[in-house]
C-alpha positions, 0 to 999 in steps of 0.5 A, a space after each residue: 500500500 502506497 503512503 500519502 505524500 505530507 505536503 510541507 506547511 508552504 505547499 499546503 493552503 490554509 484552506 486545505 489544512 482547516 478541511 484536513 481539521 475538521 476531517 479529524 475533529 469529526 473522526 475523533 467525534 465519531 470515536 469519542 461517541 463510540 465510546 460513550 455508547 459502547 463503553 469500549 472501543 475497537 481501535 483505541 489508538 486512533 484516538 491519539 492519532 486524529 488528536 495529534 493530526 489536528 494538532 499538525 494541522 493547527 501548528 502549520 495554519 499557524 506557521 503560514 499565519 506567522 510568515 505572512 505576518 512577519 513578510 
């Protein structure tokens, strides 16, 4: 199975990384629900995996926020 290729914070657009967010937020939502109704959860790891996606995701907004300021 082929890997998806991370574009770097000055490929990817703003728009792009806020719709790569949201698409974790709702997984992690989704997962979070699950728990909440089943008291467990098939694949506990993803929990940390979409937290730490939107973290990225956050960190690179950011970065390009903070370029196009300092520029």
């Amino acid at each position: 199975m082929a890997k998806k290729i991370e574009k770097k914070p000055s490929e990817s657009t703003q728009e792009e990384l806020k719709l790569q967010y949201n698409e974790a937020s709702k997984k992690l939502f989704e997962i979070r629900n699950e728990f909440r109704l089943n008291r467990k959860l098939d694949q506990p790891h993803l929990l940390c995996k979409y937290r730490k996606d939107m973290a990225r995701a956050l960190t690179q907004i950011n970065q390009i926020k903070s370029e196009t300021k300092g520029s």
